[in-house]
C-alpha positions in Angstrom: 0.9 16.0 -11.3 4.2 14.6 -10.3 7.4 14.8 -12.4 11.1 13.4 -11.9 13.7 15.9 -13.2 16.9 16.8 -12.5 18.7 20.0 -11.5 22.7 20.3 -11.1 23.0 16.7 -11.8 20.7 15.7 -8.8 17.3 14.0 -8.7 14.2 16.1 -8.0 10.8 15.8 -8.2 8.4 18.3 -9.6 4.4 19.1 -8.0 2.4 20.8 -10.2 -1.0 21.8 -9.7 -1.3 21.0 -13.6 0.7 20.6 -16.8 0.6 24.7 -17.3 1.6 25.3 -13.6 4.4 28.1 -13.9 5.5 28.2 -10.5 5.7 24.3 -9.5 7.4 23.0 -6.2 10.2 20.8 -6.6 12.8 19.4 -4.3 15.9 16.9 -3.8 16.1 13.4 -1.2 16.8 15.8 1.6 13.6 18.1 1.7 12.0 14.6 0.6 13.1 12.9 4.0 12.6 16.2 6.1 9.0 15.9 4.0 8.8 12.6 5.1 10.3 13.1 9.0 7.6 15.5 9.7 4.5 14.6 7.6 2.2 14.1 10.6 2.8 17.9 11.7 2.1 19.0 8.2 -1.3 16.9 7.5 -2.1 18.8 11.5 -1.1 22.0 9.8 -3.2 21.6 6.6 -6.0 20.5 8.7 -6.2 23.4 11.1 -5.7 26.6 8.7 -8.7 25.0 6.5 -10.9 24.8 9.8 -9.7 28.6 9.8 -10.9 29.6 6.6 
């Protein structure tokens, strides 16, 4: 679940696992872009601790 919100004035979006998530993630245009500059390298890091577990 994806939200748009604000916070100090600035746009953010909100991830929550679901509508009663207390501790959801959220985050401005530059974590977005950082997000976004290194997405590759955080699908490979996803993928490699699940073949841990």
């Amino acid at each position: 679940m994806v939200e748009r919100s604000e916070f100090k004035g600035k746009p953010v979006l909100v991830i929550k696992r679901d509508e009663n998530d207390q501790y959801p993630f959220s985050f401005g245009i530059s974590k977005a872009k950082l997000i976004l500059e290194n997405i590759e390298e955080i699908k490979k890091f996803v993928s490699e601790t699940e073949a841990k577990q």
